[in-house]
Every structure is written in structure tokens, then in C-alpha cells.
N, C-alpha and C positions, 0 to 999 in steps of 0.2 A: 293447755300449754303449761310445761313447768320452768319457769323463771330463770333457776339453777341451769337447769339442762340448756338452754337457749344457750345463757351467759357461757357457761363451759365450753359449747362447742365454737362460738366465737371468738373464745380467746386465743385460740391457736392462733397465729399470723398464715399460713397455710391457708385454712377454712376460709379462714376473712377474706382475704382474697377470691377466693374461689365463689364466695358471696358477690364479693362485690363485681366479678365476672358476670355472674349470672343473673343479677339485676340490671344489668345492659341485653343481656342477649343467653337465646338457650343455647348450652353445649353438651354434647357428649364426654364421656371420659377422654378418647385420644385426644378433642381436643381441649380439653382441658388441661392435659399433662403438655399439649403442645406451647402452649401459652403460658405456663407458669414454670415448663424444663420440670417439672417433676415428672416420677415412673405414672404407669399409668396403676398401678398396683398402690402405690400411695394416693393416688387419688383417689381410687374406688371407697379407701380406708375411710380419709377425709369425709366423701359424699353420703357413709355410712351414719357417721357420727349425725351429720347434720339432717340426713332423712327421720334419723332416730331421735334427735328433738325433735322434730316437725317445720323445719326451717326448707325441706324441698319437697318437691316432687317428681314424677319421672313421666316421659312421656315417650313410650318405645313407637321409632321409627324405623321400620324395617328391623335391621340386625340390632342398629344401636339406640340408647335411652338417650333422651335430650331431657334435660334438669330445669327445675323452674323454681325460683326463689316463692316459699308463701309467704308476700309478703302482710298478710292479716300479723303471722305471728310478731314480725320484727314491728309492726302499729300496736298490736298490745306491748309489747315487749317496753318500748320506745315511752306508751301509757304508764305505767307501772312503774318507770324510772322516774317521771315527771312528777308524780304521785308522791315520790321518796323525795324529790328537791322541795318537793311543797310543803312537808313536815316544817312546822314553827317548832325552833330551837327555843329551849327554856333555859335559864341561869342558874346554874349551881345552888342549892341552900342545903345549910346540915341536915336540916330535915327532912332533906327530899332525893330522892335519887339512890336509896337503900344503904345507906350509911350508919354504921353503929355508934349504938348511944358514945361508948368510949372512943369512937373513931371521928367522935362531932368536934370534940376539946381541940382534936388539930388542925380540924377542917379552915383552910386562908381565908375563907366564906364569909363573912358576918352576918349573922343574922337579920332579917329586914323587921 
């Protein structure tokens, strides 16, 4: 799974939706264009994006594909964010944080 690609494809308000459609229930394209009044040609677009992270899969019934959220990805994905809130923030000092020796004299910082 790559991180990026996940986060990208979910930031659309589009996509998101169509997420969070299909985490209640599988659909097809028509009805998925039904339900959200988009084309069905935008949807396909949409369902592209998000197959191409790794965020669906498809499961052809008859003529048409009913879609299914994986949701392993959005548990790591969910992992990985939690991981970043858990990073301990450290305090500013001149000497730390890649600051030049001339760039120290101005630093609002004091030294400890």
C-alpha cells in the first residue's frame, strides 16, 4: 500500500463518498451514479482512481461489477496516521533543528 496514493485518492469529496457508499453496501456503477446524480462515466473515472490505490475491488455479477471497499487498506492506512499523532514533539534549541551557526545569534530560543 502506498500512503500517498491512498490519501490522494480520498481527498476528492467524489471518491469519499463513493467510499463511504460502499462500506455500507456493494454497488455497481449505474448505481452508484444513481445515488450520488453523477454520470456513470464519472464514476467509472472515480472507481479507477481508487481500484488503482488498492482501496476496491470488483466482483462481476452477470453483465455488471459490484465494488467492495478493502478495507485492510483504510486499517493500515488509519495505522500509519496514528503512528504520525504519536511522534513526541521536541522544543526548539539553536542547536538543534539544522540552524546555522550565524542563524543561532537570532534564534528567540535560549539556550538550556
Amino acid at each position: 500500500m502506498n500512503s500517498q496514493n491512498v490519501l490522494k485518492a480520498i481527498a476528492d469529496e467524489s471518491r469519499m463518498k463513493i467510499i463511504e457508499l460502499l462500506l455500507q453496501h456493494n454497488y455497481c456503477v449505474r448505481a452508484l451514479s444513481r445515488r450520488l446524480k453523477i454520470t456513470e462515466a464519472a464514476i467509472s473515472q472515480h472507481l479507477k482512481v481508487l481500484r488503482e490505490a488498492g482501496l476496491l475491488t470488483g466482483e462481476r455479477k452477470g453483465y455488471y461489477v459490484h465494488y467492495h471497499v478493502n478495507r485492510d487498506v483504510l486499517k493500515r492506512l488509519s495505522s500509519e496516521i496514528f503512528k504520525l499523532s504519536e511522534i513526541e514533539e521536541t522544543a526548539c534549541a539553536p542547536g538543534y533543528g539544522g540552524c546555522e551557526p550565524a542563524e543561532q545569534k537570532n534564534c528567540r530560543v535560549k539556550n538550556e
